[in-house]
C-alpha positions as MATLAB code, in Angstrom:
seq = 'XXXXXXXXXXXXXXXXXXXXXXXXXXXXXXXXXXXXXXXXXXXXXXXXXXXXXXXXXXXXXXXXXXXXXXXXXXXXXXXXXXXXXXXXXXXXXXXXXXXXXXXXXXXXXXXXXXXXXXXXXXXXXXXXXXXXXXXXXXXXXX';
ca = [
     176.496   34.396   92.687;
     173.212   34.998   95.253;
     171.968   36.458   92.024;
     172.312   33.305   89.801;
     171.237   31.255   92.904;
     168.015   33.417   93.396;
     167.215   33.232   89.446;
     167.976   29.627   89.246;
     165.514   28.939   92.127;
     163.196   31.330   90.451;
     163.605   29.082   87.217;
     163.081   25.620   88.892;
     160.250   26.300   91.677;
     158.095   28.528   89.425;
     159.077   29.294   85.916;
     159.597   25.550   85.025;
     156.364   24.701   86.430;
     153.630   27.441   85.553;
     152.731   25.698   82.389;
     151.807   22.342   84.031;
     150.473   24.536   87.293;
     148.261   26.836   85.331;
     146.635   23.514   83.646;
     146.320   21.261   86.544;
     144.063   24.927   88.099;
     142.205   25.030   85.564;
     140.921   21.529   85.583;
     140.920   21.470   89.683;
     138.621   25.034   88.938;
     136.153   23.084   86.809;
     135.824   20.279   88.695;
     136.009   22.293   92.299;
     134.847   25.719   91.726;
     135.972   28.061   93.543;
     133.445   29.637   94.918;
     132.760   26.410   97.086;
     136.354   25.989   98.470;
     137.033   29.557   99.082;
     134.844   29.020  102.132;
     137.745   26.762  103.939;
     140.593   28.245  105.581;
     143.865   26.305  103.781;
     144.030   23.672  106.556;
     140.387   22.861  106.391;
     140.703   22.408  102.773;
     143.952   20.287  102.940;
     141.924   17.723  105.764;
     138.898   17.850  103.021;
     140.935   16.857  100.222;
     143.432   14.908  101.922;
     142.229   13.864  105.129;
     143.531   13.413  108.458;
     146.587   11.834  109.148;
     146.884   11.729  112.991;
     144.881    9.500  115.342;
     143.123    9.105  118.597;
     143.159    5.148  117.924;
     141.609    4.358  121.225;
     138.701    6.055  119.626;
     138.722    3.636  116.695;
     138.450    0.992  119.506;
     135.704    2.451  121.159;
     133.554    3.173  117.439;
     133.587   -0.350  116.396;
     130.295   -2.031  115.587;
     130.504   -6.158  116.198;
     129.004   -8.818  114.446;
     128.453  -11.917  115.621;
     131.201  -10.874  118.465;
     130.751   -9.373  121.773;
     132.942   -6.373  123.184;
     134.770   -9.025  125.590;
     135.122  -11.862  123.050;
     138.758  -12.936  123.544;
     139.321  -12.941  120.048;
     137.968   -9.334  120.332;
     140.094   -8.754  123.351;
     143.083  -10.023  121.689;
     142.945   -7.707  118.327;
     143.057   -4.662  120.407;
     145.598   -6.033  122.848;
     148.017   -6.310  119.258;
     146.738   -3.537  117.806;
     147.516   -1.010  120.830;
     151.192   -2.746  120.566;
     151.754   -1.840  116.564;
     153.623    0.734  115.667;
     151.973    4.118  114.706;
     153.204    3.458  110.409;
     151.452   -0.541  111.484;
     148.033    0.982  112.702;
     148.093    2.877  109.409;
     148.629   -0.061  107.507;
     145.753   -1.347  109.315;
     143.682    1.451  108.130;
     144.446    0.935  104.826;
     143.662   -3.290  104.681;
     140.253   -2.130  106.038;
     139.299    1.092  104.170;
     141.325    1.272  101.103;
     143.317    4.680  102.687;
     145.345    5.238  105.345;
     143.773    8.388  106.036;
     140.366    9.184  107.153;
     138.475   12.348  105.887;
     135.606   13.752  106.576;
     134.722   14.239  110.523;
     137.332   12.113  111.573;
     137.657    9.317  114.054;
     134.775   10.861  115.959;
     132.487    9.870  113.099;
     134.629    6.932  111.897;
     132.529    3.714  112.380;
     133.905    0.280  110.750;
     132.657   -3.318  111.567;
     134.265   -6.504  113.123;
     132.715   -9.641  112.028;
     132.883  -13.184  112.562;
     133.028  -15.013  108.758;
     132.181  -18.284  110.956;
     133.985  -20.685  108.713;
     134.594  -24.231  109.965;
     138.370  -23.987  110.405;
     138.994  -20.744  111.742;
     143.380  -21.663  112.499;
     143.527  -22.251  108.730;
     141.469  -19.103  107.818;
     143.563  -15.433  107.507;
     141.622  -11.725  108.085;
     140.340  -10.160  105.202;
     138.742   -6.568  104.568;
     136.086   -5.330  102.762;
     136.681   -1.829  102.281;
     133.391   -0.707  100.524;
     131.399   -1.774  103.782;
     134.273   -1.264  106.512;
     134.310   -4.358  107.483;
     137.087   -6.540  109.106;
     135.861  -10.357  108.841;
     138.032  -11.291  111.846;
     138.015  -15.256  112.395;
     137.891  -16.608  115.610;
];
C-alpha cells in the first residue's frame, strides 16, 4: 500500500504536471530571465511578484496626501475612525476599491502614498466614494 500511495502522489504532484510546469518556465524564463531573479532569496522574490499581504495600516493613515481636506477635517476624522473599526479581510477590500489590488508591492506601506480628495459636488448626502486606481486617489465627499 505506502508504495501505491507514494507512486500515486508521485503521479499527481509531479508527473501529471511537468508538461504544463516545464512550459509555463520556459515562458516565465523569457520574460524574467534568470539571471535577474536569481539575485532574490525565494521570499524576496515571492513579495516582488506577489506583494505584501500584511499591514501596518496606521501607516497608510499617516502616508495619505489630502486634497482639498485638512488632516482634522471631520469627514477626514471620520474615515479613519471606520476604517480602524473594519475588519482586517474589509481594509483589504479597501485596498483594492482604491488601487485595483489588495496587495501592495514594491517597498511597502513605508513607500505607499495614495490621495484623499474632496470631488466638491453640490450634494455631497446623495454622492457615494469612488476610486481612481491609476492615480490612487479616493474622491471622498464631504
Amino acid at each position: 500500500r505506502k508504495e501505491y500511495v507514494d507512486l500515486y502522489v508521485n503521479y499527481v504532484f509531479n508527473k501529471s504536471v511537468q508538461k504544463p510546469f516545464e512550459d509555463f518556465m520556459q515562458g516565465f524564463l523569457r520574460g524574467c530571465p534568470a539571471r535577474n531573479w536569481k539575485m532574490f532569496f525565494p521570499e524576496e522574490l515571492q513579495v516582488l511578484l506577489q506583494g505584501y499581504t500584511a499591514f501596518d495600516w496606521h501607516l497608510l493613515e499617516k502616508n495619505v496626501i489630502y486634497r482639498k481636506y485638512k488632516k482634522l477635517d471631520k469627514t477626514i476624522r471620520d474615515f479613519w475612525t471606520v476604517f480602524h473599526k473594519l475588519s482586517e479581510e474589509e481594509k483589504k477590500m479597501f485596498l483594492a476599491f482604491l488601487s485595483g489590488s489588495d496587495r501592495i508591492t514594491g517597498h511597502g506601506l513605508e513607500c505607499f502614498r495614495f490621495y484623499i480628495a474632496d470631488p466638491q459636488v453640490e450634494n455631497p448626502d446623495e454622492s457615494s466614494p469612488y476610486a481612481s486606481t491609476c492615480y490612487l486617489i479616493l474622491f471622498l465627499p464631504r
